[in-house]
C-alpha positions in Angstrom: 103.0 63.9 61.4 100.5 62.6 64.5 102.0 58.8 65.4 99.3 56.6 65.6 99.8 54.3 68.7 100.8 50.9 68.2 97.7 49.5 69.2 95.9 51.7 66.4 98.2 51.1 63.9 96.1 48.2 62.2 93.3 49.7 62.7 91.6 51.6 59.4 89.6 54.1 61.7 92.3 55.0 63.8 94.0 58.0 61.7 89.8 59.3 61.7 89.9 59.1 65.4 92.6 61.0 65.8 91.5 63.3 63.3 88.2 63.8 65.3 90.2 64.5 68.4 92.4 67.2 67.0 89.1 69.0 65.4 87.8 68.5 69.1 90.4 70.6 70.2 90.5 73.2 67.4 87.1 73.9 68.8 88.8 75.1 71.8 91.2 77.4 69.9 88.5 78.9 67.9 86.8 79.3 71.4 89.9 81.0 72.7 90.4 83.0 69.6 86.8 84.6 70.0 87.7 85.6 73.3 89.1 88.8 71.2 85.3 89.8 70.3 83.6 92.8 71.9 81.2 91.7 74.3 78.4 92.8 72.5 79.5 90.7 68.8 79.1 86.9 69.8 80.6 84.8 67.1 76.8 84.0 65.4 76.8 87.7 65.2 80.3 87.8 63.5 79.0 85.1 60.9 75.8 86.7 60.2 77.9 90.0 59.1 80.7 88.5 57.6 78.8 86.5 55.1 77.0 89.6 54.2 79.8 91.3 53.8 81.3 88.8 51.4 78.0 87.9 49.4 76.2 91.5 49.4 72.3 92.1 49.8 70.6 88.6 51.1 66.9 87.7 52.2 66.5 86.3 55.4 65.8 83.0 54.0 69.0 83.1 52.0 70.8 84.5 54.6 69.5 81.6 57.2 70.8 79.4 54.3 74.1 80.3 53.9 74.7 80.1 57.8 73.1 76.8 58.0 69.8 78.1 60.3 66.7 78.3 60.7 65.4 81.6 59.6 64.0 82.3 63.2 67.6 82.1 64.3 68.9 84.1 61.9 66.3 86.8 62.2 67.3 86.6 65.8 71.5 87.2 64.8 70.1 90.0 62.2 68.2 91.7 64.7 71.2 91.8 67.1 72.9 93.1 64.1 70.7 96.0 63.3 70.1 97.0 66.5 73.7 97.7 66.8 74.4 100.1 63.7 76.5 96.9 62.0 73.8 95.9 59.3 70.9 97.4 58.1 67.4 96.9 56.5 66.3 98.2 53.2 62.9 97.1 51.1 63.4 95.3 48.4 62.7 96.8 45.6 61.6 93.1 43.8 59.1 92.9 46.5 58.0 95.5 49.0 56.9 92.9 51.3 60.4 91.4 51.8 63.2 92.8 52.9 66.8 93.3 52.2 69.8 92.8 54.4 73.3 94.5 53.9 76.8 95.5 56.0 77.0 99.2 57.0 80.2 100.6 57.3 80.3 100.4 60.8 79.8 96.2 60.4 82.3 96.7 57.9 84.7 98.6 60.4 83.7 96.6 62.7 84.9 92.6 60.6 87.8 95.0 59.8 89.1 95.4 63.3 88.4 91.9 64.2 90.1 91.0 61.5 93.3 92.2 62.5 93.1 91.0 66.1 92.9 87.5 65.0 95.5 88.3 62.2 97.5 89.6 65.1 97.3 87.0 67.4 97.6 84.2 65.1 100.9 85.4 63.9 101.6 85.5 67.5 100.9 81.9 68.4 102.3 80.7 65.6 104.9 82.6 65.4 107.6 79.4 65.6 105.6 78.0 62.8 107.5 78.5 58.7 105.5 80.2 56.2 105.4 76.7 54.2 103.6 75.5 57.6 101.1 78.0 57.8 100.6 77.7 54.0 100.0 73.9 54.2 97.9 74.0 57.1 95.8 76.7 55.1 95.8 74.2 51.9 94.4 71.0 54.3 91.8 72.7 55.8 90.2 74.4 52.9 90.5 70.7 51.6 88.8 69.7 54.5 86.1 72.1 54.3 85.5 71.5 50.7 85.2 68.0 51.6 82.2 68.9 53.6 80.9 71.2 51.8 80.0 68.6 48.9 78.5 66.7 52.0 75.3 69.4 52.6 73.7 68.6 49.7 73.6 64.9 50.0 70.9 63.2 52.0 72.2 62.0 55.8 73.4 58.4 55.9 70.6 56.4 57.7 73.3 54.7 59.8 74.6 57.9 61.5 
């Protein structure tokens, strides 16, 4: 467990501070960790097909949605996408004007690989940590991110 500092210690905020700086510096793991992707798949890239791969045929607008974008930025990751051979374009057949966005097997090959290097190196660096560790750590963070998920769909607090 993270020891507060004495001078924290009667503060309420101060375990949320520390908090905030431990998430600052997961950043820089995740940042590290995507050092493992091919040059050509930045991480928006790697979103982009990953949550197609795990919710199936999208619209652009429910695409940009799901990523938390605006749909020009998301065209932009899908274009990126498509032009490399890892998603593809079909009409959709509810209306010809729009169109429909899926994984091809290379994207799939492609979240596969990826996949297993972080897999890889994860087990690596953390190899001194117990299973129980892992599985706790896995159990707080899905917490977490639950927690913030039922934030998105209320209104921003004026005082932010």
């Amino acid at each position: 467990m993270t020891e507060i500092p004495a001078r924290d210690r009667t503060d309420p905020a101060a375990p949320y501070a520390e908090l905030g700086r431990q998430l600052w510096a997961v950043g820089a793991i995740n940042r590290e960790m995507g050092r493992s992707l091919p040059h050509d798949c930045p991480p928006a890239t790697l979103g982009l097909i990953s949550v197609l791969s795990r919710k199936g045929e999208l619209r652009m607008g429910g695409l940009a949605d799901l990523l938390g974008v605006d749909i020009s930025v998301a065209s932009r990751y899908a274009a990126h996408a498509v032009d490399r051979g890892w998603v593809e374009r079909t009409p959709d057949p509810a209306d010809k004007r729009s169109r429909l966005l899926r994984v091809t097997a290379s994207g799939e090959a492609l979240l596969a690989e990826l996949s297993r290097r972080y897999t890889d190196a994860l087990a690596r660096y953390l190899a001194d940590w117990s299973a129980a560790d892992v599985g706790h750590l896995n159990d707080l963070l899905i917490r977490l991110r639950t927690s913030f998920d039922s934030c998105r769909s209320r209104p921003a607090d004026p005082a932010d």
